[in-house]
C-alpha positions in Angstrom: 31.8 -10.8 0.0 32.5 -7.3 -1.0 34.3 -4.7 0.6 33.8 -0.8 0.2 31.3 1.4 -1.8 31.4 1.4 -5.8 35.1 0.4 -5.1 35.1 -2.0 -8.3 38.1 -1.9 -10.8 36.6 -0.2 -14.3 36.2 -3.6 -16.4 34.2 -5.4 -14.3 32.0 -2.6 -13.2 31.3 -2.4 -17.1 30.4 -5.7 -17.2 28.0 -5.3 -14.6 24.2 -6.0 -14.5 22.2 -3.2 -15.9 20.5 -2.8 -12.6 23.9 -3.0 -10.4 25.2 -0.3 -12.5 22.7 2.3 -12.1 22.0 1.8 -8.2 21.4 5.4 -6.7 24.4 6.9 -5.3 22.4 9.7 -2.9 19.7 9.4 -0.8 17.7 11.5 -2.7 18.3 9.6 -5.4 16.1 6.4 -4.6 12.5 6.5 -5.4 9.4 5.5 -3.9 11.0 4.8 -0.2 9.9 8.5 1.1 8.3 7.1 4.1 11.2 5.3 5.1 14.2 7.4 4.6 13.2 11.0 3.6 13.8 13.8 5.4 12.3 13.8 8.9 12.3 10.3 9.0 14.4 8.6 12.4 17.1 7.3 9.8 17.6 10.6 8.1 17.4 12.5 11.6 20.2 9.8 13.0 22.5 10.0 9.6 22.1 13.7 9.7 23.0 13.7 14.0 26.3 11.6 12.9 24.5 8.0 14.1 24.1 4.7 12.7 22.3 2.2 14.5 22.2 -1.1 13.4 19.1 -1.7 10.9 16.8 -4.3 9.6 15.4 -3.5 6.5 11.9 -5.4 5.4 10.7 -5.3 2.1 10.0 -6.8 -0.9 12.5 -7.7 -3.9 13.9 -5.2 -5.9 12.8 -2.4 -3.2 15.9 -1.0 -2.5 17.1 -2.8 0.4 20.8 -3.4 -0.7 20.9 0.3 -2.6 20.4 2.0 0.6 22.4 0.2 2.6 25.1 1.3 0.6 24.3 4.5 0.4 24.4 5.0 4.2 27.9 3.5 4.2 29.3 5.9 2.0 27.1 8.9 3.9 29.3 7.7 7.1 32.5 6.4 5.9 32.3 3.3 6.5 33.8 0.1 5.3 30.8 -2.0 3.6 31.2 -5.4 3.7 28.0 -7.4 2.0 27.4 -11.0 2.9 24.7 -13.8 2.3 22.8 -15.4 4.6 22.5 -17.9 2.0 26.0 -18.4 1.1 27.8 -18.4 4.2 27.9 -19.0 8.0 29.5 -18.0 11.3 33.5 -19.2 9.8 33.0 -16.1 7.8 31.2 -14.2 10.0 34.5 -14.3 12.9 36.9 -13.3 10.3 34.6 -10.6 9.2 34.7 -9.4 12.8 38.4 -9.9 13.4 39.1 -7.4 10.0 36.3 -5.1 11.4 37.8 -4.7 15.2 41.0 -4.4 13.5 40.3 -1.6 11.2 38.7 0.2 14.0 41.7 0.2 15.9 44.4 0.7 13.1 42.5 3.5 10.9 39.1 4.6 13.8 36.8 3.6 10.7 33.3 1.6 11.4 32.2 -1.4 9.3 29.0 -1.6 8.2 28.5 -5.6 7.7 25.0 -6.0 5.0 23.4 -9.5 5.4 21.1 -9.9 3.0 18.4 -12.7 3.9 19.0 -12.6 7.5 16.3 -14.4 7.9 18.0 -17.6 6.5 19.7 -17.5 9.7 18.7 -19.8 12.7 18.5 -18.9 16.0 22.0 -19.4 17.6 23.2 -17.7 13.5 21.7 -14.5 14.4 22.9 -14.6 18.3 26.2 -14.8 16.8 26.1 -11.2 16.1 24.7 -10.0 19.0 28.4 -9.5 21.3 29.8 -7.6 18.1 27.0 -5.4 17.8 27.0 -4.4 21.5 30.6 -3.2 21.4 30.2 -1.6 18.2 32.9 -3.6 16.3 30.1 -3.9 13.5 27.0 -1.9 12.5 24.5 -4.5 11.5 22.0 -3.6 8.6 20.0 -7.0 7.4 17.9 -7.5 4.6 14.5 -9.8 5.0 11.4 -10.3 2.8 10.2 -11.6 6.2 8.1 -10.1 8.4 11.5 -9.7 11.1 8.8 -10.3 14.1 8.8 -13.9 13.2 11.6 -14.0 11.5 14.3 -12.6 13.2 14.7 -13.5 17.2 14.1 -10.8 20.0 17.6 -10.3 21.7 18.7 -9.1 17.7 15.5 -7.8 16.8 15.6 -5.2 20.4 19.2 -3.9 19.2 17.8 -2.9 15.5 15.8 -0.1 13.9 13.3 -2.3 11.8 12.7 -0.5 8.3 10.3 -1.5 6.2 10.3 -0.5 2.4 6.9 -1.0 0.5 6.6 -2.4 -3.0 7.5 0.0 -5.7 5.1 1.9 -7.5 5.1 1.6 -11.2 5.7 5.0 -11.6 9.2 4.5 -9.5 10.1 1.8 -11.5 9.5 3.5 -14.9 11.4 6.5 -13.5 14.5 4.2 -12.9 14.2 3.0 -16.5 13.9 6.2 -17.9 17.2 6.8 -15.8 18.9 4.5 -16.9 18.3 4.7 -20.4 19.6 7.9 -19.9 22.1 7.8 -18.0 25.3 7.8 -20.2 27.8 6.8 -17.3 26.6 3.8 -16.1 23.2 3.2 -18.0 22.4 3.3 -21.9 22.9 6.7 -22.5 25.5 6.4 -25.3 23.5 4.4 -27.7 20.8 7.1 -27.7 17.9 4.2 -27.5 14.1 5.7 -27.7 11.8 3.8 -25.5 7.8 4.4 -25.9 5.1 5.3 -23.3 3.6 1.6 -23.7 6.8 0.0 -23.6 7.7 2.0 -20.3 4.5 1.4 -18.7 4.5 -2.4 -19.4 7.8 -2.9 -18.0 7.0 -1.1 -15.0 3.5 -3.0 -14.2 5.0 -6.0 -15.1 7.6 -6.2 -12.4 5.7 -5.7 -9.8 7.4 -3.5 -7.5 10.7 -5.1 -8.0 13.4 -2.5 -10.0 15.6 -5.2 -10.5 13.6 -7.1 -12.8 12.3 -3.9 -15.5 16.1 -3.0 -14.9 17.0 -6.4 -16.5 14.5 -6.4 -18.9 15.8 -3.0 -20.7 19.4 -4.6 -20.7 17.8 -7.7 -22.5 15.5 -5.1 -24.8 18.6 -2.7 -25.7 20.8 -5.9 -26.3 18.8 -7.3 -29.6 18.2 -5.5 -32.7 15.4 -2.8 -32.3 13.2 -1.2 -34.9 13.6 2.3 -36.0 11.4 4.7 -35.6 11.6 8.1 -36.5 14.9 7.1 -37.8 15.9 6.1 -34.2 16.2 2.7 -32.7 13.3 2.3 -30.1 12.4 -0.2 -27.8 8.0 -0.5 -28.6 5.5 -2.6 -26.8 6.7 -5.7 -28.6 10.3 -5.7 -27.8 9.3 -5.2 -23.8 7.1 -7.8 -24.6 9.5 -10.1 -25.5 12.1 -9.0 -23.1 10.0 -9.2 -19.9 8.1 -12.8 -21.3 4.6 -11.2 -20.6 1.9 -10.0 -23.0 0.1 -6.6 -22.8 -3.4 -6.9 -21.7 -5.8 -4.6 -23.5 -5.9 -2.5 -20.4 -4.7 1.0 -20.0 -4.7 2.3 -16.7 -5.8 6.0 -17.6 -7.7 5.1 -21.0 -11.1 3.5 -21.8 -10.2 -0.3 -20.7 -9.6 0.5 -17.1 -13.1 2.2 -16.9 -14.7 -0.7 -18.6 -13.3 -3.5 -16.7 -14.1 -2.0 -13.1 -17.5 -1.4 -14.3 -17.6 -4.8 -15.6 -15.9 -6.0 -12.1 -18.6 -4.2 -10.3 -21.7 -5.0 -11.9 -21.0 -8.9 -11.5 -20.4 -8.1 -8.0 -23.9 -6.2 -7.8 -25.5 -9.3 -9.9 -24.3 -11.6 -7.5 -21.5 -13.7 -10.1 -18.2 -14.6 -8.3 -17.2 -16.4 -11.6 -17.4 -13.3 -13.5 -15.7 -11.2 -11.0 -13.0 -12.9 -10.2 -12.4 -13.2 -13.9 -12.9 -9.2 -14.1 -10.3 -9.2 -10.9 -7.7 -11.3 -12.5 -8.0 -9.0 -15.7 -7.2 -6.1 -13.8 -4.3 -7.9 -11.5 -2.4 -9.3 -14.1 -3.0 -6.0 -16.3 -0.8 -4.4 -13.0 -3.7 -2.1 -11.5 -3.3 -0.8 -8.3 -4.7 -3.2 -5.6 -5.4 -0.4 -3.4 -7.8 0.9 -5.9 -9.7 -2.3 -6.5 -9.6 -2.7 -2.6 -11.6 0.9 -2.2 -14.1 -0.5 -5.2 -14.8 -3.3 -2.8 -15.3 -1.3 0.6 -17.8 1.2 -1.7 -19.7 -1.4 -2.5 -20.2 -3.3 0.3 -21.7 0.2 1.6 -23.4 1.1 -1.3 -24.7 -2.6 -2.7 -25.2 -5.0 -0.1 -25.4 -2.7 3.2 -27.6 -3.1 5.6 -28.5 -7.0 3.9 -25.2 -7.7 5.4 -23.1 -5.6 7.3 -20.5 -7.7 8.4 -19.5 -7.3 4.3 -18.4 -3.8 4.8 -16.0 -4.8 7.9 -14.7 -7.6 5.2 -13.7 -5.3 2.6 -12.5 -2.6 5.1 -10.5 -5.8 6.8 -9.3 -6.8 3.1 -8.4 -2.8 2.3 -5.6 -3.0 5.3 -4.6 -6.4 4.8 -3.9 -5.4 0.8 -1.9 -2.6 2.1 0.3 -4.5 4.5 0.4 -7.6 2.4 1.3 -6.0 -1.3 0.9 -8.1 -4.3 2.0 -10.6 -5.5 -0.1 -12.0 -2.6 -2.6 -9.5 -2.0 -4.6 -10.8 -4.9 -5.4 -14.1 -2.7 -7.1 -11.4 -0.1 -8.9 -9.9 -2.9 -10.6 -12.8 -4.2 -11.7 -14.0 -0.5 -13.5 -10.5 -0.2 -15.0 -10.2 -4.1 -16.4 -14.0 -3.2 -18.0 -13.1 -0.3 -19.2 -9.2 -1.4 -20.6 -11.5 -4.7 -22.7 -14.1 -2.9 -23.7 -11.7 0.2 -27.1 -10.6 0.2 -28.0 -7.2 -1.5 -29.6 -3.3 -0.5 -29.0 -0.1 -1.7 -31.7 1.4 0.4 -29.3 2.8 2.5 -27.5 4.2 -0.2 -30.8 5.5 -2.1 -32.2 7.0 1.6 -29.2 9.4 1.5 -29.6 10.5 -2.2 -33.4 11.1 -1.0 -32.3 13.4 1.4 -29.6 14.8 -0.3 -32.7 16.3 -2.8 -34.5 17.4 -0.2 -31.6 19.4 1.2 -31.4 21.1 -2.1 -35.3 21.5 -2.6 -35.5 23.1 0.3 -32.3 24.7 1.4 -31.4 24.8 5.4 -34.4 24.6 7.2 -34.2 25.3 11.3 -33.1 22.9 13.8 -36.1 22.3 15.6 -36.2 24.4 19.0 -36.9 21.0 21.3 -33.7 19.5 19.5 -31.4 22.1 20.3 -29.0 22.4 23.0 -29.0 25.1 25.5 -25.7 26.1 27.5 -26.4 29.5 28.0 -29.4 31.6 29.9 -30.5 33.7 26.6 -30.7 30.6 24.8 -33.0 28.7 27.8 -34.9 32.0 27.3 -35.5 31.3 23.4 -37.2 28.2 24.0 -34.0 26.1 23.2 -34.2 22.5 24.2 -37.8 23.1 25.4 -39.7 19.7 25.2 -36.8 17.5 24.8 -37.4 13.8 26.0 -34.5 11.9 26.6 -34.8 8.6 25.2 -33.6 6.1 27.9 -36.0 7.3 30.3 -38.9 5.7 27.8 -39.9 2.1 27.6 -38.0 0.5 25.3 -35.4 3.8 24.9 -38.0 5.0 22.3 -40.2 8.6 23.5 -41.2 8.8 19.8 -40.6 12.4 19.7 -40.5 14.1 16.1 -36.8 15.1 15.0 -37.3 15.9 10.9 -37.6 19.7 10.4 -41.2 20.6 10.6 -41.4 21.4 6.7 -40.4 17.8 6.2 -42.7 15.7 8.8 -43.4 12.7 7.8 -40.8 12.6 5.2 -39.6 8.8 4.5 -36.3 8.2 2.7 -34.7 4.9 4.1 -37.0 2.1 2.3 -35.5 -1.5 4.1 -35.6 -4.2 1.9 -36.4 -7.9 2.9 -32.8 -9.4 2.1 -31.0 -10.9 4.5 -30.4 -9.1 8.2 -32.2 -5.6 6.8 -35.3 -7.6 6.9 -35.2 -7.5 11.1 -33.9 -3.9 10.4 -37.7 -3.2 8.3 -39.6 -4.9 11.1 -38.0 -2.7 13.8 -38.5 0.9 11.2 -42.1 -0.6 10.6 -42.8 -0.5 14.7 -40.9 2.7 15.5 -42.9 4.5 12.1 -46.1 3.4 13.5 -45.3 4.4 17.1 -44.1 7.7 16.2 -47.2 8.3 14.3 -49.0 8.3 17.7 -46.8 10.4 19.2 -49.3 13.9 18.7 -51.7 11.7 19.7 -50.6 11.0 23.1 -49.3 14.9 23.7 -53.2 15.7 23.1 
């Protein structure tokens, strides 16, 4: 257990991890947790107000559970007092709470007690706290990779905020490594080490979303003997490599390679192979793409390349699109593969798709042609008077909801743009176009 903010004697703060040293100090220091804890948020509204309700903080490693928490202690002036869910039980927590109620009454000054892993805690564990919390002797902020509805029980759970952090970006993470190689206080800054775009961008992909381990990764790079270049000793591609124990894929997420691969990923998705598109998947996964983008791919494709054969496929891939979100990798990718496997082997159209680029050309061929009068509404007298809405046949009061009633401007009768295929459910769509086409073909018929 530690007690009190960045209160560490000199020597062993220097020997410090990399990634303990350079935690953010401010608020506005930590990346990537905008959502959370930026301004207009309920946290930053209660810390600005001069409250501090006890917290639960969900999230992923390396997120920046244990940074803020901190950081909120020192914003209050508050004792901070870290303990593991892990390491320790209810001994340690009464003697945390005896120092805590004591402190309050000698000095007025709140504890803020940090469990990290709450959710290692069983039932009667976290009831423990409960008492403590309702007096205020403690502010409780715990940490949890768990989702805390399952994890933590309700009593606690109804007298926390619940938090939750998202993955890190790998544009956050390279921005703390940049920082820290920087930073000549508590980072690397006096031994004025280079560090190259591909080695910045590999460590940042390859940690995915956790700070902690690209933090520990640069300590490992800058402690071996680097190459100079320019004269300068620099960490490349090779020594992140080697420091982070993962290769670099030939995949760069703004160059040629990420436009190849999704076009490779998507045309074995139109061509109906799973095998190669979950290979093409697990290119781009372990390369570090965004899942979110590779989930979009898959919801445009079930609307553009299988449609109307199968529409359940675009509710998959929108299902899988939120699921990613929530989820985050490293798991995501299992939600991914389900949805490429089915969107693969589901049946194929893109009339749906070509119907709309049809009319989309006729739109520009022949610019904004009138609304015809019989399909127009009329809520006023002058436009009754104009003939608005003259004609109109409601639907529903035709057998089978169908009046057959022309609706296409009159430039564009008889125009034809969605062309059903066979595959799949479309095919019952074509036999139901094919009866209403031939039944609205009578339709001047029977007003004769």
């Amino acid at each position: 257990m530690t007690s009190d903010l960045f209160d560490k004697p000199e020597e062993a703060a220097a020997n410090a991890p990399l990634a303990d040293r350079v935690r953010p100090r401010k608020l506005e220091e930590v990346v990537g947790q905008e959502q959370a804890i930026g301004p207009g948020t309920m946290l930053a509204k209660a810390l600005t107000a001069g409250e501090l309700p006890s917290i639960i903080f969900w999230g992923p490693p390396g997120s920046g559970k244990t940074t803020i928490a901190r950081i909120i202690a020192q914003m209050v002036e508050a004792s901070f007092v870290s303990f593991s869910a892990v390491l320790s039980g209810v001994k340690e927590i009464r003697q945390i709470v005896a120092e805590a109620r004591q402190r309050l009454v000698d000095t007025g000054r709140r504890t803020i007690l940090f469990v990290d892993e709450i959710h290692r805690f069983n039932k009667s564990q976290q009831d423990s706290f409960l008492p403590h919390i309702e007096t205020g002797t403690i502010v409780l902020i715990g940490a949890t990779t768990e989702n805390p509805s399952f994890e933590i029980n309700s009593a606690l759970l109804s007298r926390c905020r619940v938090i939750t952090l998202e993955p890190l970006e790998p544009r956050h993470i390279e921005t703390l490594v940049r920082r820290a190689l920087a930073d000549p206080t508590h980072g690397l800054g006096k031994r004025d080490i280079s560090l190259t775009h591909k080695a910045a961008d590999h460590l940042a992909r390859q940690a995915r979303g956790d700070a902690r381990v690209a933090l520990n990764a640069l300590e490992l790079a800058a402690a071996g003997e680097l190459p100079l270049v320019d004269g300068k000793p620099t960490i490349t591609l090779e020594v992140a490599e080697h420091a982070i124990q993962a290769k670099a894929l030939m995949y760069d997420k703004d160059g040629e390679q990420h436009y190849n691969v999704i076009s490779a990923f998507i045309k074995s998705l139109r061509a109906s192979d799973p095998d190669a598109a979950l290979y093409w998947l697990a290119r781009m996964v372990e390369a570090g793409e965004d899942p979110m983008f590779i989930a979009r791919r898959l919801v445009i494709l079930a609307a553009e390349d299988v449609s109307n054969a199968d529409p359940r496929a675009l509710e998959l891939a929108t299902t899988a699109m939120q699921a990613v979100h929530m989820i985050g990798m490293p798991e995501a990718r299992i939600i991914l593969a389900q949805a490429v496997t089915y969107l693969a082997l589901a049946p194929k159209s893109n009339a749906s798709y070509a119907a709309l680029n049809a009319a989309v050309a006729d739109v520009h061929a022949k610019g904004d042609l009138p609304v015809p009068k019989h399909l127009r509404n009329a809520p006023t007298n002058l436009m009754k008077d104009l003939g608005y809405a003259d004609g109109y046949r409601y639907d529903h009061e035709f057998e089978h909801h169908f009046s057959g009633q022309p609706c296409m401007p009159e430039k564009l009768d008889g125009r034809e743009y969605y062309q059903p295929t066979a595959e799949g459910l479309e095919a019952r769509l074509k036999e139901r176009l094919e009866w209403i086409r031939r039944r609205r073909e009578r339709y001047p018929e029977k007003e004769k």
